[in-house]
C-alpha positions in Angstrom: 90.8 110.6 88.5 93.4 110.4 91.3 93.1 108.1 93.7 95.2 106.8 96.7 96.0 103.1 97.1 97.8 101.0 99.0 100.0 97.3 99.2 101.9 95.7 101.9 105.4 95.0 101.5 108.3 92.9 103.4 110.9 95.4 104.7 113.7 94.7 107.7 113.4 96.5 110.9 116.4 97.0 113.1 116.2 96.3 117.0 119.0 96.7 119.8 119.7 94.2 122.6 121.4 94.5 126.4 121.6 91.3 127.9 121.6 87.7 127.4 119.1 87.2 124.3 119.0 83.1 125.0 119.3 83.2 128.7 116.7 83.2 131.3 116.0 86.5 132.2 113.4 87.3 135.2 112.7 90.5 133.3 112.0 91.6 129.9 111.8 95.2 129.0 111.0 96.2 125.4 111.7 100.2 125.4 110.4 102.7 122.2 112.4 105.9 122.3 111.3 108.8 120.9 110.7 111.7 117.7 114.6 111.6 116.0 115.9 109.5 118.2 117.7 105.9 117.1 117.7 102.8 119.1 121.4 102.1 119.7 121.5 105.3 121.7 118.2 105.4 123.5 119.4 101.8 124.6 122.0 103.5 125.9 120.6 105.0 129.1 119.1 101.6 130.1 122.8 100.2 130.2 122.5 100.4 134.6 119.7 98.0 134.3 122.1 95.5 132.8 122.4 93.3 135.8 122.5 89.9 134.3 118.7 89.5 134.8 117.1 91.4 132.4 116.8 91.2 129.0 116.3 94.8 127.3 115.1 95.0 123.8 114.9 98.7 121.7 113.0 98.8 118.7 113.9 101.5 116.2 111.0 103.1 114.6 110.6 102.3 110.4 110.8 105.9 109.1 114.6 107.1 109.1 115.3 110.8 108.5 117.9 113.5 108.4 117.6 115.7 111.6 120.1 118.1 111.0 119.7 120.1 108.0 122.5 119.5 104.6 125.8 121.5 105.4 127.1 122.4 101.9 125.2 120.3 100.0 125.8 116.5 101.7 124.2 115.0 104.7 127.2 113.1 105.2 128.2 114.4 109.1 124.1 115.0 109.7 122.3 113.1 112.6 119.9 110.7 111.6 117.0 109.9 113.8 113.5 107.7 113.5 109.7 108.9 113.5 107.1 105.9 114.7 104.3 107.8 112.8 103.6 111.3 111.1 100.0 113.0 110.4 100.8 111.5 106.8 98.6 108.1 106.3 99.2 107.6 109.8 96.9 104.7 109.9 98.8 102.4 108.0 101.9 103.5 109.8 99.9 102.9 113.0 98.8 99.2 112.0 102.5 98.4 110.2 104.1 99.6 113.6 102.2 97.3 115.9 102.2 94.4 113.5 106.0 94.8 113.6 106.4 95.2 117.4 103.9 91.9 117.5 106.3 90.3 115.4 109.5 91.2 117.4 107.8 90.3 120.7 106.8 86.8 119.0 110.4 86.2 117.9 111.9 87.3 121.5 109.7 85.0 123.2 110.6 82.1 120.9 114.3 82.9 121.7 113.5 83.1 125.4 112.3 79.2 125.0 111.3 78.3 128.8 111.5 81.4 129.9 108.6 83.1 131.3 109.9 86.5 132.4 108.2 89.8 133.7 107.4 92.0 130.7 108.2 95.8 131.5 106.9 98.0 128.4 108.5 101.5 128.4 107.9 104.6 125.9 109.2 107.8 126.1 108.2 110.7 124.0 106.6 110.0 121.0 107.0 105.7 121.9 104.0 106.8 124.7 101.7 106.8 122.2 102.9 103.9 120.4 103.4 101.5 123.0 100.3 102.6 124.1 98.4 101.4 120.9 100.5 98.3 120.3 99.5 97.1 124.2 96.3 98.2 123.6 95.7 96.5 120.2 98.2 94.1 119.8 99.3 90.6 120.5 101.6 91.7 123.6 101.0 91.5 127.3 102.7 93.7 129.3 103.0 93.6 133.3 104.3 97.1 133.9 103.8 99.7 131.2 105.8 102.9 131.5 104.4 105.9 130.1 107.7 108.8 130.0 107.0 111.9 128.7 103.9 112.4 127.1 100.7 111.3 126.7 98.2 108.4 125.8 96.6 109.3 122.0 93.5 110.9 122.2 92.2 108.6 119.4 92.8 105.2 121.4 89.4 103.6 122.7 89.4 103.0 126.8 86.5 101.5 127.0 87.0 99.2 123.6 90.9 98.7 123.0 91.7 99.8 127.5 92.1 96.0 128.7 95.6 95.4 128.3 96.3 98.8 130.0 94.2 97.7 133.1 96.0 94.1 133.1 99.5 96.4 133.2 100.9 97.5 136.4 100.4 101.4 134.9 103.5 104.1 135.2 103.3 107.9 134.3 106.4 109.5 134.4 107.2 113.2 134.0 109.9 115.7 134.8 109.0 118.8 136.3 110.1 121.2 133.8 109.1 118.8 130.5 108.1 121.8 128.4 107.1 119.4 125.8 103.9 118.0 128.4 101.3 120.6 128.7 100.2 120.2 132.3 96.7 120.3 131.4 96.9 118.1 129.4 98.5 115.7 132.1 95.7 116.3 134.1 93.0 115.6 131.9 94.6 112.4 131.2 94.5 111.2 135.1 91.3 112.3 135.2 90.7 110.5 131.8 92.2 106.8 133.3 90.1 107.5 136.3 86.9 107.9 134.5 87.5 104.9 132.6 88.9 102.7 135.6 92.3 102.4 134.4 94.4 102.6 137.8 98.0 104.3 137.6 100.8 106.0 139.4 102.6 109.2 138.7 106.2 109.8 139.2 107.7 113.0 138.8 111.5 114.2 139.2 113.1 117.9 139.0 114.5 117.2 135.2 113.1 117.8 131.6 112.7 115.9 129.0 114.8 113.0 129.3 114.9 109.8 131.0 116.5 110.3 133.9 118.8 108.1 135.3 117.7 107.9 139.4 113.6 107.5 137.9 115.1 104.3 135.7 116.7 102.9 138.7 113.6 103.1 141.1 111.9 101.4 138.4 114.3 98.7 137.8 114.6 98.1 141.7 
């Protein structure tokens, strides 16, 4: 008889930094890019923020893949991107992604020492729905949590796991011509917060899916 089983094992996770990592920042932002994306270059568009106050901190999802397909037979010049979670036994991913993010926001505020900065939680894309369960279910307090680009998982629990997104300052951000957010979709999710008192703001800006650079600035005034 086949049967599936499971075991918990050490791995290293890779994060990305802007900003002094033993200063005293008045704000830390801890941003989770998105489906196929990498860290180092999601980081990237944060670089503006930079200002000598803020500490930045990208965590690069466990599951590495090839995102463009072999040429000849090598994946040697293919892009390589990172997946938070997949349909496949996606509730271990879900638990071993929030016990790592607990773990990285533990060891940042160790670092940090005295400092007792603003915590700004952004995720764009597919990050929405993970930041959205790590707040949610994790060890992490946020004061602003920016949701770019998608949507809060069906599956999370307002009324059980919803506290830590009513203690955060709540941010919905979407570009007008996103093709990848349904917009009734978006609306059933305001009226979804609403129902379950979970206040929130929408932004919106004539752009796609991307994070755009005039949004981040607002947000970072």
């Amino acid at each position: 008889m086949m049967r599936e089983h499971h075991i918990p094992v050490a791995r290293t996770a890779r994060y990305f930094t802007l900003g002094d990592l033993h200063g005293t920042p008045r704000e830390l932002w801890f941003v989770c890019h998105g489906y196929g994306q990498l860290a180092e270059r999601f980081l990237r568009r944060f670089a503006p923020l930079d200002d000598g106050q803020r500490l930045i901190v990208a965590p690069e999802a466990l599951s590495r893949f090839y995102v463009d397909p072999a040429a000849s037979g090598t994946h040697a010049q293919a892009r390589v991107g990172a997946s938070w979670m997949t349909r496949e036994d996606r509730l271990s991913e879900i638990d071993d992604y929030i016990r790592y993010l607990d773990a990285l926001y533990a060891q940042v505020m160790q670092e940090l020492g005295e400092a007792h900065p603003r915590v700004v939680v952004l995720g764009f894309s597919q990050g929405v729905a993970t930041v959205c369960r790590w707040i949610a279910r994790g060890r992490a307090r946020a004061d602003r949590l920016v949701l770019w680009g998608g949507l809060i998982p069906h599956d999370l629990d307002l009324d059980a796991d919803g506290a830590g997104l009513r203690r955060a300052e709540l941010v919905l951000v979407t570009g007008d011509s996103d093709a990848l957010v349904d917009r009734t979709a978006l609306a059933d999710q305001s009226r979804r917060l609403a129902g379950h008192r979970v206040r929130f703001r929408e932004v919106s800006y004539p752009g796609g899916h991307a994070v755009d650079g005039e949004v981040l600035a607002r947000l970072g005034g």
